[in-house]
C-alpha positions as CSV (number, residue, x, y, z in Angstrom):
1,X,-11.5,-35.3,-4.2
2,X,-10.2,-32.8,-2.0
3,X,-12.6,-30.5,-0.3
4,X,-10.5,-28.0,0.8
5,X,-6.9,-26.2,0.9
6,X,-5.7,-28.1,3.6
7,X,-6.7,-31.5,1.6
8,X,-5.2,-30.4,-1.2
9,X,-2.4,-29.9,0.0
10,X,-1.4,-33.1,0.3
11,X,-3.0,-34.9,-2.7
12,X,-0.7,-37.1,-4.6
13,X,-0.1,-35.8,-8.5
14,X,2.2,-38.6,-9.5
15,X,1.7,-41.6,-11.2
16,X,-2.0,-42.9,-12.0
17,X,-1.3,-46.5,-11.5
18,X,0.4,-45.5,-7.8
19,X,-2.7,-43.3,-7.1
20,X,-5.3,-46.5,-8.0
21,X,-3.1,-48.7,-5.7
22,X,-3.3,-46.0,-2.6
23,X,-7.1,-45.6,-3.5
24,X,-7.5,-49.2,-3.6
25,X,-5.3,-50.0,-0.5
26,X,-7.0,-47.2,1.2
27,X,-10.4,-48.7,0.4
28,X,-9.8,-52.2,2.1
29,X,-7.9,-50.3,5.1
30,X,-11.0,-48.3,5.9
31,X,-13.4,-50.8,5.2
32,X,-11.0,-52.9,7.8
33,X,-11.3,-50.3,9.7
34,X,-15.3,-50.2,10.0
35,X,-15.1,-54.1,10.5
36,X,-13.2,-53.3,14.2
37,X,-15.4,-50.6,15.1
38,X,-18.6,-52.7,14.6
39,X,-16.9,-55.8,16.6
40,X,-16.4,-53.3,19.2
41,X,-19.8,-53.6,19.6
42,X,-20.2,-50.1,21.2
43,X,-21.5,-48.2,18.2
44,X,-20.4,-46.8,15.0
45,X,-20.5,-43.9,12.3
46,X,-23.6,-43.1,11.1
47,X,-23.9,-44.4,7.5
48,X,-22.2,-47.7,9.1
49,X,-25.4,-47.4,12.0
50,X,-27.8,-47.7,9.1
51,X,-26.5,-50.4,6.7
52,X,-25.6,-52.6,9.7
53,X,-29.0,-51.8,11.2
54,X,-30.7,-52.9,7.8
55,X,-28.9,-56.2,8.1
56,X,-30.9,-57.2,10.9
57,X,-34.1,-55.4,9.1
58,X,-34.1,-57.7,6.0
59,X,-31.6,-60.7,6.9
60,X,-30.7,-61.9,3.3
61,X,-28.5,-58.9,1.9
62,X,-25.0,-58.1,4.0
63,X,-24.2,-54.9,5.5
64,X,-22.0,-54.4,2.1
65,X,-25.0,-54.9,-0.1
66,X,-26.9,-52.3,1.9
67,X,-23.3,-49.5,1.5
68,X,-23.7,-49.9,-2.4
69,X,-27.7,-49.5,-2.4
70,X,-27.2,-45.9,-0.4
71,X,-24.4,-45.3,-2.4
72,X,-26.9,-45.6,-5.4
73,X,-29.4,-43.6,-3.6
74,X,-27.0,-40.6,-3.3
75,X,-25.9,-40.8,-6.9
76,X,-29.7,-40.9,-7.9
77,X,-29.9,-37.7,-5.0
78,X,-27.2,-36.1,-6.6
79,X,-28.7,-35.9,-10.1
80,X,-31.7,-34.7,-8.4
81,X,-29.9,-31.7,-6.8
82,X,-28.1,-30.5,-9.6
83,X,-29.3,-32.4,-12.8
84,X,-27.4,-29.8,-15.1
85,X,-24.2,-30.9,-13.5
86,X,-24.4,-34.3,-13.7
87,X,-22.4,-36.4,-16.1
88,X,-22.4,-39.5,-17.5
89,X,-18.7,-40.1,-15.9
90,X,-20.6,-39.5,-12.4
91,X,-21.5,-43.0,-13.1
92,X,-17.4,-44.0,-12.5
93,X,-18.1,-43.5,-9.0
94,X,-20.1,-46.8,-8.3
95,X,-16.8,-48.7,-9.1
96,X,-15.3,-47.7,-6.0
97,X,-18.6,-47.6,-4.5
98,X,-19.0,-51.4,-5.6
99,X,-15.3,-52.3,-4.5
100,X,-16.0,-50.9,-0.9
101,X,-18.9,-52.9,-0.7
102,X,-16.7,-56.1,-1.3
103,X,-13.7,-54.8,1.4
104,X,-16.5,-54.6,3.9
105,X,-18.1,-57.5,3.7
106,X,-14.5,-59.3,3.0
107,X,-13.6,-57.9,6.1
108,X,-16.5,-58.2,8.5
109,X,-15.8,-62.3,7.3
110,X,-12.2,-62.1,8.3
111,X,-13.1,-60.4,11.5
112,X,-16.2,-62.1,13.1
113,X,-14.0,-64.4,15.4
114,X,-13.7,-61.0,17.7
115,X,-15.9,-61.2,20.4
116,X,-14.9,-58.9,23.4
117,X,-16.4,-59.1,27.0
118,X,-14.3,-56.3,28.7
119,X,-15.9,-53.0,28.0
120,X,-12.4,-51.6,28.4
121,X,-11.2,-53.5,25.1
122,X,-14.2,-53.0,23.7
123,X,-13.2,-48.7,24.1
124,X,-9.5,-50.2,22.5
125,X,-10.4,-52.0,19.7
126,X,-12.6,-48.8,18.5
127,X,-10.2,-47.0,19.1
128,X,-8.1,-48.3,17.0
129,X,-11.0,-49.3,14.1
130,X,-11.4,-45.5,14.0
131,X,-7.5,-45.1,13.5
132,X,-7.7,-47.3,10.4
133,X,-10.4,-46.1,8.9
134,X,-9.0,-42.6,9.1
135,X,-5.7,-43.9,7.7
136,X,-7.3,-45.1,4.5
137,X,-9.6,-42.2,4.1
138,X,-6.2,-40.5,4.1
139,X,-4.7,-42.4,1.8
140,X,-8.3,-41.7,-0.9
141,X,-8.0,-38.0,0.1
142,X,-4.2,-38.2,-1.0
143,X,-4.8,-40.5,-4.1
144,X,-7.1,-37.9,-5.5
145,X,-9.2,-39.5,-7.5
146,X,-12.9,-40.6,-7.6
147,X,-15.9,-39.5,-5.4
148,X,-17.7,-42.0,-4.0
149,X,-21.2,-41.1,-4.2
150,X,-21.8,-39.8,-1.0
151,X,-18.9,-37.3,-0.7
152,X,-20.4,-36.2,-4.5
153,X,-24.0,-35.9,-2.9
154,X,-22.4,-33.6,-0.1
155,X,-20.2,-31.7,-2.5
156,X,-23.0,-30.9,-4.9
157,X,-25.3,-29.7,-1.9
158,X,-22.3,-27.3,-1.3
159,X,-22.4,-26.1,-4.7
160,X,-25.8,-25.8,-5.1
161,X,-26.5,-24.2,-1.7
162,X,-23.3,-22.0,-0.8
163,X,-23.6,-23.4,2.4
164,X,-19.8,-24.2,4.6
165,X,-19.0,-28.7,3.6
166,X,-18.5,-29.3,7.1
167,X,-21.9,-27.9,8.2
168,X,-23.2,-30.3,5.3
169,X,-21.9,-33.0,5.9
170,X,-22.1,-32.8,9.7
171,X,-26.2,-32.2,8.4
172,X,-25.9,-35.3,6.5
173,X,-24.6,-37.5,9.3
174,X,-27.1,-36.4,11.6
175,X,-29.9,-37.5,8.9
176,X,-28.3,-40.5,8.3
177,X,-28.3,-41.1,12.0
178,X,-32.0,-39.9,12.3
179,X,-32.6,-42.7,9.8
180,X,-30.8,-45.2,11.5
181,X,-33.3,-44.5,14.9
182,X,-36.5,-44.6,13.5
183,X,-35.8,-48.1,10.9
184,X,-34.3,-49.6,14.1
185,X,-37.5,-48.1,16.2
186,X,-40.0,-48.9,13.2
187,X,-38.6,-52.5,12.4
188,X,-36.7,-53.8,15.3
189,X,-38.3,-52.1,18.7
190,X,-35.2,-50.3,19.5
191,X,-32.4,-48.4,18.2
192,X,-29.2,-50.5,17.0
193,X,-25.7,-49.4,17.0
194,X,-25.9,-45.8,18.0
195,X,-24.1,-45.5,21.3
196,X,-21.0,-43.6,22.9
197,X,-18.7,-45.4,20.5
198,X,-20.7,-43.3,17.9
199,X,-19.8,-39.7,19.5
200,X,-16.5,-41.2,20.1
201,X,-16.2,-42.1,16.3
202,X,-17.1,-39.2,15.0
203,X,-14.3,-37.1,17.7
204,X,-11.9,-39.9,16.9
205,X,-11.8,-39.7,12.9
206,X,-11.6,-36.3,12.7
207,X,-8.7,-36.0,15.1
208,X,-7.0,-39.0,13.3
209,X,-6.7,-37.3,9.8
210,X,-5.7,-33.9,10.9
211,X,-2.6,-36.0,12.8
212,X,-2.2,-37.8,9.5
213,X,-2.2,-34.4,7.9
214,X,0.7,-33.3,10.1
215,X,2.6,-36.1,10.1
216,X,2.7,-36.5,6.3
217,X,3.5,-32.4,6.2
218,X,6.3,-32.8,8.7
219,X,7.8,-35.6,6.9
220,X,7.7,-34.0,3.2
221,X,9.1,-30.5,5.2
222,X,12.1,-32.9,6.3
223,X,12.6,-34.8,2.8
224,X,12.6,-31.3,1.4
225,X,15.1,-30.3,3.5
226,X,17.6,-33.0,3.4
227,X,17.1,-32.7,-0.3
228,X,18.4,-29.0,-0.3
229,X,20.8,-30.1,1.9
230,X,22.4,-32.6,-0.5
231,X,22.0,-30.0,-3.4
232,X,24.0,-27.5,-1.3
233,X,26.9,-30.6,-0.8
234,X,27.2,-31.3,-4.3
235,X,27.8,-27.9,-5.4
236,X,30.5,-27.4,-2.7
């Protein structure tokens, strides 16, 4: 899962059954995430911007139900790209996929008492949406285990193409965005959830996980450390 040294890094290599429980937990963490930035109600990420925007498109399915249909759509994609590639275990990926889809409609229920007035809490509550979903991508990156979909579509782009991961996915978001304009434009009259909060998202997360990265770095640095430390003790 890790698309680069600095993620791998600090990927987890321990037990499988603690790595499932951090994937799981980091699932529902991010998908609580999401659920604050939406009730910020100032805009939000780019594949969020479409799936909630499709809610309002076609009423019946929930914004969770829309997640797992483009999470489908990028597995189909990514069989497309790079047919040779693709395996049969690719398939694996929709169980996260699927339990993502739950966590975020779970949570958008446990959260749609929020209803902020004051654009200045409005700025805080995204603010700290963006914090959690960062925090559990984290906790995915560091569990090291399966792609969901989406990051597998990216990464196959990057191996079919050469081309840098952030300059594809960065590509990606913008089409995903695109999207999200023209179904609101096409369907609704106007666009839906793509405001500041969205540039501010997209700054936010970012920023988040490299502060993750460090923290957890510092931390291991000082458990190593106090570890040598009581090495050197014993032997004197």
């Amino acid at each position: 899962m890790a698309h680069n040294a600095a993620e791998a890094e600090i990927v987890d290599t321990g037990s499988l059954v603690r790595r499932w429980i951090m994937y799981v937990v980091g699932i529902y963490i991010l998908t609580f995430g999401v659920s604050l930035a939406i009730r910020a109600g100032i805009g939000i990420s780019p594949q969020s911007s479409l799936t909630r925007t499709m809610t309002l498109v076609y009423t019946p399915l929930s914004q969770g139900t829309y997640n797992f249909i483009l999470e489908l759509i990028m597995l189909f994609l990514t069989y497309l790209v790079l047919p040779k590639d693709f395996k049969v275990k690719n398939f694996a990926s929709l169980i996260p996929a699927f339990v993502l889809a739950a966590c975020l409609d779970l949570n958008l229920k446990l959260t749609e008492f929020i209803q902020l007035d004051v654009y200045q809490w409005k700025v805080v509550l995204l603010i700290i949406g963006d914090a959690a979903l960062a925090f559990g991508l984290f906790m995915m990156i560091r569990a090291n285990l399966v792609l969901m979909p989406i990051d597998m579509f990216v990464n196959t782009i990057f191996k079919r193409t050469g081309w840098k991961w952030g300059n594809i996915k960065t590509g990606f978001d913008c089409t995903l965005l695109v999207t999200s304009a023209l179904v609101g434009l096409a369907f609704l009259g106007e666009i839906k959830f793509i405001r500041e909060g969205t540039i501010l998202n997209a700054i936010l997360v970012g920023q988040y996980i490299r502060l993750y990265f460090f923290l957890f770095k510092k931390f291991q640095s000082r458990k190593t450390a106090q570890a040598g430390e009581r090495v050197e003790a014993a032997i004197k």
